[in-house]
MARPA-459386 format. One record per residue (C-alpha): residue in one letter; y, x, z. Coordinates in Angstrom, 3 decimals. Each point is the difference from the previous one (the first is absolute). Layout:
% residues N
{code A Y Y X X Z Z};
...
END
This chain:
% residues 97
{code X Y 53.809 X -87.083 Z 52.335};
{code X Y -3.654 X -0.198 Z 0.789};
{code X Y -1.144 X -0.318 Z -3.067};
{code X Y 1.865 X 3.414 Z -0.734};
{code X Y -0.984 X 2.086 Z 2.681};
{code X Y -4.012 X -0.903 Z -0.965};
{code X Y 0.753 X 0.609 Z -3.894};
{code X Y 1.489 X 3.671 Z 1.478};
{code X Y -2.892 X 0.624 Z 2.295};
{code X Y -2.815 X -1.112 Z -2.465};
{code X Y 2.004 X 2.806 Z -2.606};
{code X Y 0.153 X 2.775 Z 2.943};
{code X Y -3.893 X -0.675 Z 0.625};
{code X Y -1.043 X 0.224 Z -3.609};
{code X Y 2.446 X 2.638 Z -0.740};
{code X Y -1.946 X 1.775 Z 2.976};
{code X Y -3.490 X -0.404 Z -1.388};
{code X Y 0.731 X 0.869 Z -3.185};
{code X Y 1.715 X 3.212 Z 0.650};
{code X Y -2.760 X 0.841 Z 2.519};
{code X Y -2.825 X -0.027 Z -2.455};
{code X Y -1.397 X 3.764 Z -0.712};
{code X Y -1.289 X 0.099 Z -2.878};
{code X Y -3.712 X 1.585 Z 0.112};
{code X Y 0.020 X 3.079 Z -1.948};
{code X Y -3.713 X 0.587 Z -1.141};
{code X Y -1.308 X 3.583 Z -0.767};
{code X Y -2.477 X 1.369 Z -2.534};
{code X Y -2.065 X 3.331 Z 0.360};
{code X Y 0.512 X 1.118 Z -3.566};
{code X Y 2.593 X -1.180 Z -1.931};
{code X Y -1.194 X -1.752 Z -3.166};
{code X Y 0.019 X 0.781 Z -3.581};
{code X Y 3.174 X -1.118 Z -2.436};
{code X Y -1.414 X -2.187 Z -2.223};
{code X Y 0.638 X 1.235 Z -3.735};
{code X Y 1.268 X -2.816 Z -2.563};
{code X Y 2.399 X -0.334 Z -2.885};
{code X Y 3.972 X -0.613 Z 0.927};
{code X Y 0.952 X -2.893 Z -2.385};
{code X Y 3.578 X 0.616 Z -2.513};
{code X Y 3.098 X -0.228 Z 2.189};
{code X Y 1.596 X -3.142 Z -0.908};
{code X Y 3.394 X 1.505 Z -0.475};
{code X Y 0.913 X 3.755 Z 0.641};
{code X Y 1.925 X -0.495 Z 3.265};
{code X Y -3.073 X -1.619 Z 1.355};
{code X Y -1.964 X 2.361 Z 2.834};
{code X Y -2.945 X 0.348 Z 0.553};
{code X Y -1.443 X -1.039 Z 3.851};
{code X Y -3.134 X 1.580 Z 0.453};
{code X Y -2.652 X -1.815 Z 1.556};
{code X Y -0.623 X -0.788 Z 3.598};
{code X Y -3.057 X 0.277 Z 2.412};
{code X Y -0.095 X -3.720 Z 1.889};
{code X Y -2.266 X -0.331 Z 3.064};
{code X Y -2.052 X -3.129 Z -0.178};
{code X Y -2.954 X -1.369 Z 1.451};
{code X Y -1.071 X 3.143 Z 1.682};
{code X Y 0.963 X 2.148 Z -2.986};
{code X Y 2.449 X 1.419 Z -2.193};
{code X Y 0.345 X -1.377 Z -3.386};
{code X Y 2.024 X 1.661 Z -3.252};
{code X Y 2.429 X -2.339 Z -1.221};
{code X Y 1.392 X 1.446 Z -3.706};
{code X Y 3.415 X 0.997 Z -0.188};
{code X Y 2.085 X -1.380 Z -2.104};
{code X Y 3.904 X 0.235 Z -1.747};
{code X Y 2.996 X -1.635 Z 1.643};
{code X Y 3.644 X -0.111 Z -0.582};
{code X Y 2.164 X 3.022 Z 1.626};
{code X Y 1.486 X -1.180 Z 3.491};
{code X Y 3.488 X 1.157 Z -0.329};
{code X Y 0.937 X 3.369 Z 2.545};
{code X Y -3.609 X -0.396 Z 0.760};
{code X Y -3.313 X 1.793 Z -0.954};
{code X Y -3.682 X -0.390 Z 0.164};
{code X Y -1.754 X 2.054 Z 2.663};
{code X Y -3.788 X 0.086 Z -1.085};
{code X Y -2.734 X -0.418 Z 3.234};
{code X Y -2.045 X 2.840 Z 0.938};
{code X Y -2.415 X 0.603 Z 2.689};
{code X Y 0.853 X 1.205 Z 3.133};
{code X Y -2.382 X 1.530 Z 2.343};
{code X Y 0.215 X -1.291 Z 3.708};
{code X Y -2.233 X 0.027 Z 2.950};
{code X Y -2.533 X -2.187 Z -1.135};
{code X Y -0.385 X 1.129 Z -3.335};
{code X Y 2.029 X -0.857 Z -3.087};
{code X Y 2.416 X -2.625 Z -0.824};
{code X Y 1.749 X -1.115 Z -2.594};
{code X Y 3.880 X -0.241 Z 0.192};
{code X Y 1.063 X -2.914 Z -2.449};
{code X Y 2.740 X 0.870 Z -2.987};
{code X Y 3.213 X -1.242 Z 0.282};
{code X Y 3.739 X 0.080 Z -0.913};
{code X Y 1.983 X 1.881 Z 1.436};
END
């Protein structure tokens, strides 16, 4: 029974820290400039396209390409824009929705 009620409590304190982590949302003064570059042939012609994706790293955003993926069924893909905050800019990540 002891053994239980630590396994529980160890879950309930991680569960805790993990949900309590904000994540830091960093802001840019001008938002930067879509990089230009040829979309490779679709692989099939129910493929879609997922546009590329600002990722924050090391102090800085970084383009990562986008790339084509195989339809989600009853979903679709919602491409990431900037949003402007106040701090500056920042970039909401795409997703399905």
């Amino acid at each position: 029974m002891k053994k239980l009620i630590y396994c529980l409590f160890a879950f309930s304190i991680t569960t805790t820290a993990l949900t309590s982590c904000d994540v830091e949302r960093v802001g840019v003064s001008i938002q930067p400039e879509r990089p230009v570059y040829v979309r490779p042939a679709a692989p099939s012609a129910s493929h879609i396209w997922v546009e590329g994706d600002w990722v924050y790293t090391n102090g800085n955003y970084a383009w990562h390409e986008g790339y084509w993926a195989a339809p989600r069924r009853g979903r679709v893909w919602v491409a990431g824009n900037w949003e402007q905050g106040r701090r500056g800019y920042y970039w909401r990540a795409g997703h399905w929705r």
